[in-house]
Backbone as XML, in Angstrom:
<?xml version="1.0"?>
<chain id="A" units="angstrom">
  <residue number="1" name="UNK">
    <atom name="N" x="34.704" y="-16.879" z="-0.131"/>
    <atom name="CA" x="33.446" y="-16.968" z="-0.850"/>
    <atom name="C" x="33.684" y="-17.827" z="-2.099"/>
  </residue>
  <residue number="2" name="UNK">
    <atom name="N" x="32.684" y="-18.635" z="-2.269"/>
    <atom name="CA" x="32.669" y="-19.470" z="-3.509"/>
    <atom name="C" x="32.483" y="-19.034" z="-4.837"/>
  </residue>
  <residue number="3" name="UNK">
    <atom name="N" x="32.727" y="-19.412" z="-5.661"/>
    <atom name="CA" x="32.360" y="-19.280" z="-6.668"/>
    <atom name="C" x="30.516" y="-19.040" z="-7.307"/>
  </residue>
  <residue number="4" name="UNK">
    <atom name="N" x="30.127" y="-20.143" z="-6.363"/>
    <atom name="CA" x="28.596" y="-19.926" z="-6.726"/>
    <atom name="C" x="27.978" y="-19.204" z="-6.129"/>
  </residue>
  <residue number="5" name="UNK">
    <atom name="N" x="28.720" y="-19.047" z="-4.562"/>
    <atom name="CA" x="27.851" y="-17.453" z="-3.775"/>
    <atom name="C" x="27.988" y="-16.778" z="-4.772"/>
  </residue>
  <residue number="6" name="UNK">
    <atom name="N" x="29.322" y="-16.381" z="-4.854"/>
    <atom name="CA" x="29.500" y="-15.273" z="-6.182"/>
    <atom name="C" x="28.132" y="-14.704" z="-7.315"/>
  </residue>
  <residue number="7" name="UNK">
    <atom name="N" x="28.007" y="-16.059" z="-7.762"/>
    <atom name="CA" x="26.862" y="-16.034" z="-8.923"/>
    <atom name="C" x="25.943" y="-16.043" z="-8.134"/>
  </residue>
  <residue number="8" name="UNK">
    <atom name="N" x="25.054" y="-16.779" z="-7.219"/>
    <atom name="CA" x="24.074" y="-16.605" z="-6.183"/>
    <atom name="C" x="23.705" y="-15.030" z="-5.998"/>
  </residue>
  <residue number="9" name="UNK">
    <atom name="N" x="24.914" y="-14.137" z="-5.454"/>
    <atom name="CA" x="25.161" y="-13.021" z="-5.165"/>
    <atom name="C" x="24.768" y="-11.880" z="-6.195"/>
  </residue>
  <residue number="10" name="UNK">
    <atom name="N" x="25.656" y="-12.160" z="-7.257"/>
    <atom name="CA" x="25.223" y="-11.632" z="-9.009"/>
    <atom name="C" x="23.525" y="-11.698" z="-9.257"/>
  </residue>
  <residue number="11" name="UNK">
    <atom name="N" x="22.898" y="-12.727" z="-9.007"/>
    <atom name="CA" x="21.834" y="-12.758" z="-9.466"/>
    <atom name="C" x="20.865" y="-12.435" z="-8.728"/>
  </residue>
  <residue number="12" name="UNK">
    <atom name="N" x="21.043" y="-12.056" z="-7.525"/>
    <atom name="CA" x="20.251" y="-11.574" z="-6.238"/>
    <atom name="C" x="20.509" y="-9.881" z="-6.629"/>
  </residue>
  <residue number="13" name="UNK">
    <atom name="N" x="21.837" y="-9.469" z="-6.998"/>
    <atom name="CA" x="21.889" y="-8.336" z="-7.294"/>
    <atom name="C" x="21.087" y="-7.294" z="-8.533"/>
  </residue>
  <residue number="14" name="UNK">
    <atom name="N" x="21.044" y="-8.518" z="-9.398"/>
    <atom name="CA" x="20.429" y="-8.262" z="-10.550"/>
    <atom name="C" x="19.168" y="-8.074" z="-10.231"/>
  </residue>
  <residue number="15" name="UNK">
    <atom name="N" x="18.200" y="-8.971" z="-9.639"/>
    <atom name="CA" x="16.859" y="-9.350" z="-9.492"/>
    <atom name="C" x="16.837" y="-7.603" z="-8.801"/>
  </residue>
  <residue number="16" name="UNK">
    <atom name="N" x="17.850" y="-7.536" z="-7.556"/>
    <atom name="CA" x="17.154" y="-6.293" z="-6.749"/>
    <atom name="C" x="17.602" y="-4.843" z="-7.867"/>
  </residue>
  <residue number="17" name="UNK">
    <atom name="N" x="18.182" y="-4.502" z="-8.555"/>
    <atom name="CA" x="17.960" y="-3.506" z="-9.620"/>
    <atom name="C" x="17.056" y="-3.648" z="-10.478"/>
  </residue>
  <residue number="18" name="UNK">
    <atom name="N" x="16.697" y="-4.962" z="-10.903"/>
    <atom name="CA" x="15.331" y="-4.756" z="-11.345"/>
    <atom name="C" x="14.066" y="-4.012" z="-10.338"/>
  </residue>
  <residue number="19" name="UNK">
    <atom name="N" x="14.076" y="-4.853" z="-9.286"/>
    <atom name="CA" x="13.055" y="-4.193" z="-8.247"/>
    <atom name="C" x="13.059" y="-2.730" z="-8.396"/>
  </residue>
  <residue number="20" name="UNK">
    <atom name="N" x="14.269" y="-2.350" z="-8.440"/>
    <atom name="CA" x="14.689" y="-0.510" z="-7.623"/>
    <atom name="C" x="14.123" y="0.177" z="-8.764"/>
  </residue>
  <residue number="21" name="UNK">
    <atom name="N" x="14.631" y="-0.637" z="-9.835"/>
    <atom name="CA" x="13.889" y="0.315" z="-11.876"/>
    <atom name="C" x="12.852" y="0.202" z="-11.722"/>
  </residue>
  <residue number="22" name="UNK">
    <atom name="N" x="12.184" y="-1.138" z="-11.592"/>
    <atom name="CA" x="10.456" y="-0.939" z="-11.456"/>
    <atom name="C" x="9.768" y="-0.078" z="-10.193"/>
  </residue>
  <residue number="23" name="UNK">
    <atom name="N" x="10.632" y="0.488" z="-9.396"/>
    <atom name="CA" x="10.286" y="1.728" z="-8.064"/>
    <atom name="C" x="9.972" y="2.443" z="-8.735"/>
  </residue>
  <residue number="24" name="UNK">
    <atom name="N" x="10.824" y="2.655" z="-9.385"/>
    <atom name="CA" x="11.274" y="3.899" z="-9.745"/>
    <atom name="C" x="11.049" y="4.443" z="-10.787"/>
  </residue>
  <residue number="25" name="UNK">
    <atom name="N" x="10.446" y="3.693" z="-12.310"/>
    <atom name="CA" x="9.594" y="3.719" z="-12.638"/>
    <atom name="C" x="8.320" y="3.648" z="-12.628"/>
  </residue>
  <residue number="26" name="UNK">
    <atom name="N" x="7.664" y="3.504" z="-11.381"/>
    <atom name="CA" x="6.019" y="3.598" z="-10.673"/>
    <atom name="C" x="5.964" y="4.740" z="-10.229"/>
  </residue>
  <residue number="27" name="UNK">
    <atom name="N" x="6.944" y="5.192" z="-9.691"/>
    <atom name="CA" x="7.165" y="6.963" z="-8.813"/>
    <atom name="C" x="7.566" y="7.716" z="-9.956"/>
  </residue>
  <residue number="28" name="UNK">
    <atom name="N" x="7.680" y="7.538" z="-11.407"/>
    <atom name="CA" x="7.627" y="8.490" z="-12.168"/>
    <atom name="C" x="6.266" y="8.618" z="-12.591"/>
  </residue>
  <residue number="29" name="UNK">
    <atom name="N" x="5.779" y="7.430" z="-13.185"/>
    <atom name="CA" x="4.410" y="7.423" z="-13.538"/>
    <atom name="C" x="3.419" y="8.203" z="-12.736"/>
  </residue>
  <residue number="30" name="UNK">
    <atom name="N" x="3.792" y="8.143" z="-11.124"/>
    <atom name="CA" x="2.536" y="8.644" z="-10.152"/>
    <atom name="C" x="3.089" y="10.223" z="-10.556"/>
  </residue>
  <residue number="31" name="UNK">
    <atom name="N" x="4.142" y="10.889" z="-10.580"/>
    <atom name="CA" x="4.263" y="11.834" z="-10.745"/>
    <atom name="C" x="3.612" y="12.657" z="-11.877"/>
  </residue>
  <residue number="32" name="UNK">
    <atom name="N" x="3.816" y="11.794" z="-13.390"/>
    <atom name="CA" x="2.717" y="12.239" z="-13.979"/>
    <atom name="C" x="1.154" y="12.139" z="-13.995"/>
  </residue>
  <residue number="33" name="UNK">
    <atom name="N" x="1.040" y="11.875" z="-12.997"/>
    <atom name="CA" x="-0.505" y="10.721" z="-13.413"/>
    <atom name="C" x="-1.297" y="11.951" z="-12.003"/>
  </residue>
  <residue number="34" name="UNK">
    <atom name="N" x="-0.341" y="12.027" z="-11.116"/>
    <atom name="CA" x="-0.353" y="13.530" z="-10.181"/>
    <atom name="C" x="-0.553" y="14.789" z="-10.468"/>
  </residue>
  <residue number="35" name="UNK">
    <atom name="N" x="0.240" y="14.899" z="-11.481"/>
    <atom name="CA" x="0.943" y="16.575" z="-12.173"/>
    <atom name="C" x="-0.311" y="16.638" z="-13.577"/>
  </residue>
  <residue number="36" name="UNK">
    <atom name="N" x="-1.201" y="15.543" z="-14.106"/>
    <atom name="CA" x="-1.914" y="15.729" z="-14.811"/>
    <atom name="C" x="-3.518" y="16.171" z="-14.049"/>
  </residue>
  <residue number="37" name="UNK">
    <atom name="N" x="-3.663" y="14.832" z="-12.952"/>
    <atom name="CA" x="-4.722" y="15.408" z="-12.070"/>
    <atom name="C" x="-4.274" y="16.890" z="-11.802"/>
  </residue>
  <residue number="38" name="UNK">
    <atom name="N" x="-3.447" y="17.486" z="-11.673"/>
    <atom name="CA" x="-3.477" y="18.822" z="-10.811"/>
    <atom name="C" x="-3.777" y="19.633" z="-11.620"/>
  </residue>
  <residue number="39" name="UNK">
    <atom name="N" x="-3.194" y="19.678" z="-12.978"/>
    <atom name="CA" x="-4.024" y="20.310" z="-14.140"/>
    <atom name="C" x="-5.275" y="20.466" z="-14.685"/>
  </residue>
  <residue number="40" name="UNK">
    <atom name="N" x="-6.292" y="19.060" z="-14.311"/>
    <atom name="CA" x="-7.624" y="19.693" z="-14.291"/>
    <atom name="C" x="-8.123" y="19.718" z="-13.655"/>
  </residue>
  <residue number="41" name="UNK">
    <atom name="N" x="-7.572" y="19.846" z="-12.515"/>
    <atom name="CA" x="-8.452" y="20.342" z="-11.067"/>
    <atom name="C" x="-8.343" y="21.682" z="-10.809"/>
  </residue>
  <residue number="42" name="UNK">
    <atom name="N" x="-7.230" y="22.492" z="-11.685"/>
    <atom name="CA" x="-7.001" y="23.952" z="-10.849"/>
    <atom name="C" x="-8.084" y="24.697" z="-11.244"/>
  </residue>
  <residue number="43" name="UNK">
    <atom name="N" x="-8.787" y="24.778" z="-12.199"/>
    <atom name="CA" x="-10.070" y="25.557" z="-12.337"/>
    <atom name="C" x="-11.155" y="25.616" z="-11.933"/>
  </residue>
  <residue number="44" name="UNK">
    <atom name="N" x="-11.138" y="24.110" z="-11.263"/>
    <atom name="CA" x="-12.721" y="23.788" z="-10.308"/>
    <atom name="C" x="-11.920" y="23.712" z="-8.495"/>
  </residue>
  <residue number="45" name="UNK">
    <atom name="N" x="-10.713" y="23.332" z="-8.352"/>
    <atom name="CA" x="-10.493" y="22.791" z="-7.096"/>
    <atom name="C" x="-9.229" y="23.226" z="-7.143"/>
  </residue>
  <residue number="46" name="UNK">
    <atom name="N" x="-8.812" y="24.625" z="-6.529"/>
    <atom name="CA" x="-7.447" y="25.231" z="-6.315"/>
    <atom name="C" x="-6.389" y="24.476" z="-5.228"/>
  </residue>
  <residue number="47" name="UNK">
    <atom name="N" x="-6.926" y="24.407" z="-4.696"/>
    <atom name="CA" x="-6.768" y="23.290" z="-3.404"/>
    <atom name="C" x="-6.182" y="22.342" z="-3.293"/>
  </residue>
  <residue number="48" name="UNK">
    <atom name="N" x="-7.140" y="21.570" z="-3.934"/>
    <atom name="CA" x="-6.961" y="20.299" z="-4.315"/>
    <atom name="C" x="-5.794" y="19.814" z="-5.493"/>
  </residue>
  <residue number="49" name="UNK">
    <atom name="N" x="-5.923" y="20.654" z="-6.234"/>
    <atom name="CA" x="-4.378" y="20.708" z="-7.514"/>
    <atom name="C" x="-3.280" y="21.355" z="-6.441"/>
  </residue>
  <residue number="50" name="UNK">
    <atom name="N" x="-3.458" y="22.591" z="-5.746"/>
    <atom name="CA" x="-2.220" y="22.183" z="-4.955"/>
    <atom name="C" x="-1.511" y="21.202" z="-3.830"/>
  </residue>
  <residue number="51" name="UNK">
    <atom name="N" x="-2.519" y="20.561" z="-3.336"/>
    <atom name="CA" x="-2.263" y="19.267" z="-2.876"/>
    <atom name="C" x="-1.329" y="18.052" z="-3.769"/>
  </residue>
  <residue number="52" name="UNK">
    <atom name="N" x="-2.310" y="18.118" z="-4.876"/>
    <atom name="CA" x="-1.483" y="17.192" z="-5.600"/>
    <atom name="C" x="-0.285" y="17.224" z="-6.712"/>
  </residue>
  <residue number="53" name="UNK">
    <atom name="N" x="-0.060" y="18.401" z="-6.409"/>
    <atom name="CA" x="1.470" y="19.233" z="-7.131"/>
    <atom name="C" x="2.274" y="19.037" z="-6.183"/>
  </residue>
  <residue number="54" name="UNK">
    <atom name="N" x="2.039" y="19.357" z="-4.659"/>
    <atom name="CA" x="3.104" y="18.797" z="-3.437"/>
    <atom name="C" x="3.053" y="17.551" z="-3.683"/>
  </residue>
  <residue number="55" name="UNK">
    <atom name="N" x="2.386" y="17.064" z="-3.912"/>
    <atom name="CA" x="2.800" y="15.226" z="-3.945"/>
    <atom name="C" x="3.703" y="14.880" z="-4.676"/>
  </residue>
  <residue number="56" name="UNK">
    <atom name="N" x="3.443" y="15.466" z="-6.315"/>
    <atom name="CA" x="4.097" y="14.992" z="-7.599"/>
    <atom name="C" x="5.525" y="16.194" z="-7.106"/>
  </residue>
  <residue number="57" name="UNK">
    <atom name="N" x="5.447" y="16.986" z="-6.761"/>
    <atom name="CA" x="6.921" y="17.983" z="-6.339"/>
    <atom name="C" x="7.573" y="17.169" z="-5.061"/>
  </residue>
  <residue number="58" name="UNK">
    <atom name="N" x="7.487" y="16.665" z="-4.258"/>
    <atom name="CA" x="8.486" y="15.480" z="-3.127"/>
    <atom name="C" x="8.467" y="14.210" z="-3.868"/>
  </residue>
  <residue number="59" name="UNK">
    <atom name="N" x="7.687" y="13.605" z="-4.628"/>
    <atom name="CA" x="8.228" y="12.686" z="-5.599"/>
    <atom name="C" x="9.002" y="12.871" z="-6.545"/>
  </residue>
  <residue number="60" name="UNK">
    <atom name="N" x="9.046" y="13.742" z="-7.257"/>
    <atom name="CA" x="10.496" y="14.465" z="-7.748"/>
    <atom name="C" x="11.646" y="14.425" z="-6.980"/>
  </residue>
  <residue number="61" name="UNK">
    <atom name="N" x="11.166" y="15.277" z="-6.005"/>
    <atom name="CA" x="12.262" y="15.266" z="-4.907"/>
    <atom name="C" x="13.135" y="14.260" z="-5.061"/>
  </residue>
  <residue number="62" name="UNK">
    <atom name="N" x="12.466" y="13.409" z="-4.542"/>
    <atom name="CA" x="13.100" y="11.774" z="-3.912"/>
    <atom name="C" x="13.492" y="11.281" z="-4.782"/>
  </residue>
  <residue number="63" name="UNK">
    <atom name="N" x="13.062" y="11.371" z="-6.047"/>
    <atom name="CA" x="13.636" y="10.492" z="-7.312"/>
    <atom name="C" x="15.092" y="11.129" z="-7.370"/>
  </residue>
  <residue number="64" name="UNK">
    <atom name="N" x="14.927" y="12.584" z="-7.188"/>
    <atom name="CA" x="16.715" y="13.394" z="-7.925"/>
    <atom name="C" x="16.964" y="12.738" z="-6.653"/>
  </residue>
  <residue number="65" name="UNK">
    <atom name="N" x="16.195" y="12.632" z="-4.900"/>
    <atom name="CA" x="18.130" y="12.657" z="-4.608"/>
    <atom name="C" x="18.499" y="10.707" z="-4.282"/>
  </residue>
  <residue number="66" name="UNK">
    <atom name="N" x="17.553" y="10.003" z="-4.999"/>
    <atom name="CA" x="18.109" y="8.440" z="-4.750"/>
    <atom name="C" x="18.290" y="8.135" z="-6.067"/>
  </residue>
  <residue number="67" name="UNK">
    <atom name="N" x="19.724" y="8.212" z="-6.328"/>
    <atom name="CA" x="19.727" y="7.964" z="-8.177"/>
    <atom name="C" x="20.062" y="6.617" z="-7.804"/>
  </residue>
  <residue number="68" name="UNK">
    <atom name="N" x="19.704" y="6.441" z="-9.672"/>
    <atom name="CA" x="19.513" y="4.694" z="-9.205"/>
    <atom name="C" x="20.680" y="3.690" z="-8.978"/>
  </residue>
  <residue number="69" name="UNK">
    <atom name="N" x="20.187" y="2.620" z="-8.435"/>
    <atom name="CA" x="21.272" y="2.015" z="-8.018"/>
    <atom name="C" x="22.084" y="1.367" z="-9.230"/>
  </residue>
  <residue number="70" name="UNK">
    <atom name="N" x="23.454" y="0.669" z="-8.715"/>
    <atom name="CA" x="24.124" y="-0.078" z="-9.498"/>
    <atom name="C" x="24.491" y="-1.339" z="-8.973"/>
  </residue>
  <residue number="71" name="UNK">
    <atom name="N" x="24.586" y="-2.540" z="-9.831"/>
    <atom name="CA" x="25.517" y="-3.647" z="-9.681"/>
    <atom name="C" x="26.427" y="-3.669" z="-8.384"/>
  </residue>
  <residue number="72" name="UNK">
    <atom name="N" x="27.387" y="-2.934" z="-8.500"/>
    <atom name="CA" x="28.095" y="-2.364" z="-7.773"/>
    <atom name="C" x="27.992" y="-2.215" z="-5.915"/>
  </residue>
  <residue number="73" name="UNK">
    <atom name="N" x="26.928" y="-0.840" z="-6.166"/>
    <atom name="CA" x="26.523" y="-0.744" z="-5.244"/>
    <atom name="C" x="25.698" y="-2.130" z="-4.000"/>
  </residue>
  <residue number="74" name="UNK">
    <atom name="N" x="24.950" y="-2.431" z="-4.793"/>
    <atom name="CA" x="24.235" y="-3.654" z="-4.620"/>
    <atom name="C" x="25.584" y="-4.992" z="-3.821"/>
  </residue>
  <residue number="75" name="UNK">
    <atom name="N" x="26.054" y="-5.172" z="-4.560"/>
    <atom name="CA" x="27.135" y="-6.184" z="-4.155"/>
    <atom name="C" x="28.093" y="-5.838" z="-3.419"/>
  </residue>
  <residue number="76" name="UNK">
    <atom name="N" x="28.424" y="-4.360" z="-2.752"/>
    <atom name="CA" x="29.332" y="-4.270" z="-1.713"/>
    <atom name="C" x="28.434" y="-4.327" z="-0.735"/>
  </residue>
  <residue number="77" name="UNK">
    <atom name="N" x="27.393" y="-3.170" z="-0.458"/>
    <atom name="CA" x="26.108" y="-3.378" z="0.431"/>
    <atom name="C" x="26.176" y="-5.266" z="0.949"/>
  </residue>
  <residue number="78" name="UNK">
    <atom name="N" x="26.034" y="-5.914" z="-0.049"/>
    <atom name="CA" x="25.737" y="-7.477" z="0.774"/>
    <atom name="C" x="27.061" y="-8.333" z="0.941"/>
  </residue>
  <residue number="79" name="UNK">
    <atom name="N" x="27.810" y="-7.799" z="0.716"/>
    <atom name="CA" x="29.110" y="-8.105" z="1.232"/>
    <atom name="C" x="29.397" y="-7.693" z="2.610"/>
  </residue>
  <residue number="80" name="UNK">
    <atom name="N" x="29.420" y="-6.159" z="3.182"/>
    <atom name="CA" x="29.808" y="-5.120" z="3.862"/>
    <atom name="C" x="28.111" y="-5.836" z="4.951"/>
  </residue>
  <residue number="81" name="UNK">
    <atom name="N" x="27.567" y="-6.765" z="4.749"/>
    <atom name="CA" x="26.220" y="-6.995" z="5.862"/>
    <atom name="C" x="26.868" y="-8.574" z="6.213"/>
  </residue>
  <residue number="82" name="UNK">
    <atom name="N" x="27.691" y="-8.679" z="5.670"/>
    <atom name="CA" x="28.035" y="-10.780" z="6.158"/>
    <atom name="C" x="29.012" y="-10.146" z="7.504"/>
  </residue>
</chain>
């Protein structure tokens, strides 16, 4: 591998941890933006706030169990695919 794959590689890696932070920061936001709807719905719509507490509770979920990625990770992954 060259030198500039190298950097090619680096900066493809970079770009995709940005992607994964901005995930992953959108799936926190929905979680609150979820967990607030469910709060004023439980007095008119029991239902319906528990609907959207399961949503914002498996988006939790998923956030604890895909912690975020690294550099690292990223660059053996596209190594370990050539």
């Amino acid at each position: 591998m060259t030198e500039t794959d190298r950097t090619n590689r680096g900066e493809s890696a970079a770009a995709l941890l940005q992607h994964i932070e901005e995930l992953r920061d959108a799936l926190a936001h929905a979680v609150r933006l979820l967990s607030h709807s469910a709060g004023r719905e439980a007095a008119d719509d029991p239902g319906q706030a528990e609907r959207l507490m399961t949503a914002a509770v498996h988006m939790t979920d998923l956030l604890a169990r895909t912690a975020p990625a690294t550099a690292t990770d990223i660059l053996t992954a596209m190594e370990t695919s050539d």
